[in-house]
C-alpha positions as CSV (number, residue, x, y, z in Angstrom):
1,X,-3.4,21.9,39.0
2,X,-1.2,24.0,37.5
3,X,1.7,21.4,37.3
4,X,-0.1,19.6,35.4
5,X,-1.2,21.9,32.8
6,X,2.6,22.8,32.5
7,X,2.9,19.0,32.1
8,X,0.5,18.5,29.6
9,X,1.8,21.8,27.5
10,X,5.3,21.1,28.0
11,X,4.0,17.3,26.5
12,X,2.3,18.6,23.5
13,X,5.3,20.5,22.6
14,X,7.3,17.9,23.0
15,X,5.1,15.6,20.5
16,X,5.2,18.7,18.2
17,X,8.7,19.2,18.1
18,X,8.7,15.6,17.7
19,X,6.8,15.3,14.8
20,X,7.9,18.4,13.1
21,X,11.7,17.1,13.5
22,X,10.7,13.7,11.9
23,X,8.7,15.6,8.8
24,X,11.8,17.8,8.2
25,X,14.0,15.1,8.2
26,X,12.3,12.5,6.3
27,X,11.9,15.6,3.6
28,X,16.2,16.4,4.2
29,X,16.0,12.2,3.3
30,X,13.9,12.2,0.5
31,X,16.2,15.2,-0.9
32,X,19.4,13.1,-0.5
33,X,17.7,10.0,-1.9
34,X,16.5,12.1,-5.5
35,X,19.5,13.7,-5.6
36,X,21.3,10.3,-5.9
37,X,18.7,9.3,-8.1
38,X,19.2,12.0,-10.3
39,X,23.2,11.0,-10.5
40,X,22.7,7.3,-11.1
41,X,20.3,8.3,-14.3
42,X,22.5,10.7,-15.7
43,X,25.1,8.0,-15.6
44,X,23.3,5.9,-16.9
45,X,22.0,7.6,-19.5
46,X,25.7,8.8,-20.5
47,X,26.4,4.9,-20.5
48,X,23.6,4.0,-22.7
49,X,24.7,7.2,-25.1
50,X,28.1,5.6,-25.3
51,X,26.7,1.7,-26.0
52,X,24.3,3.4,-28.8
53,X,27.6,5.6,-30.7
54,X,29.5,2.3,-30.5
55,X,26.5,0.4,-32.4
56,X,26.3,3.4,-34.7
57,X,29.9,3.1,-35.4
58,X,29.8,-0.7,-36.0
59,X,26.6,-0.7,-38.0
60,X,28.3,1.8,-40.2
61,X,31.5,-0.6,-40.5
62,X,29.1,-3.1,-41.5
63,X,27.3,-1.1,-43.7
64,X,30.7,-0.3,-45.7
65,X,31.7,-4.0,-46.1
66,X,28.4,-4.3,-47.7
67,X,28.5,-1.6,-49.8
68,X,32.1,-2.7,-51.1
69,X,30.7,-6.4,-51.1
70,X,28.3,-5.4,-54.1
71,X,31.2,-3.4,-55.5
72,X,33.2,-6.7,-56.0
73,X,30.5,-8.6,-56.9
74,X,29.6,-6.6,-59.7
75,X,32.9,-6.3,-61.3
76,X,33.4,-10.3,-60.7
77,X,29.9,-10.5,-62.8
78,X,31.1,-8.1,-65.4
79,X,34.6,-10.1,-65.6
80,X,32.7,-13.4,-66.0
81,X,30.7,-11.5,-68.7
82,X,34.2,-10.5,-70.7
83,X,35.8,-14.0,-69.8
């Protein structure tokens, strides 16, 4: 009888060791995993920072041309006005 008590306890510790080593280590995983996580974002969002300065830089190119286009167009009306 008393074997198997020492079974049955030695069995219930193993489950509980068991279990407790699987919780901790799925929550070690899940650590890992949103630490990765958090690396790909911040790449990402350093990417997408460097895509928007780029547009910003070639919008105000564009922006410039215009500008100067309405320049020149209103000294070529002002010459047609003289000529």
């Amino acid at each position: 009888m008393n074997a198997a008590i020492i079974e049955i306890i030695a069995g219930v510790l193993t489950g509980v060791l068991t279990i407790s080593g699987t919780i901790l280590a799925n929550i070690i995983q899940s650590n890992r995993r949103d630490e990765l996580q958090d690396e790909r974002l911040k790449h990402i969002e350093q990417m997408v920072l460097e895509k928007i300065d780029n547009l910003r830089e070639k919008v105000e190119k564009h922006n410039q041309v215009i500008e100067r286009t309405y320049k020149l167009e209103s000294k070529v009306e002002n010459l047609e006005k003289r000529g």
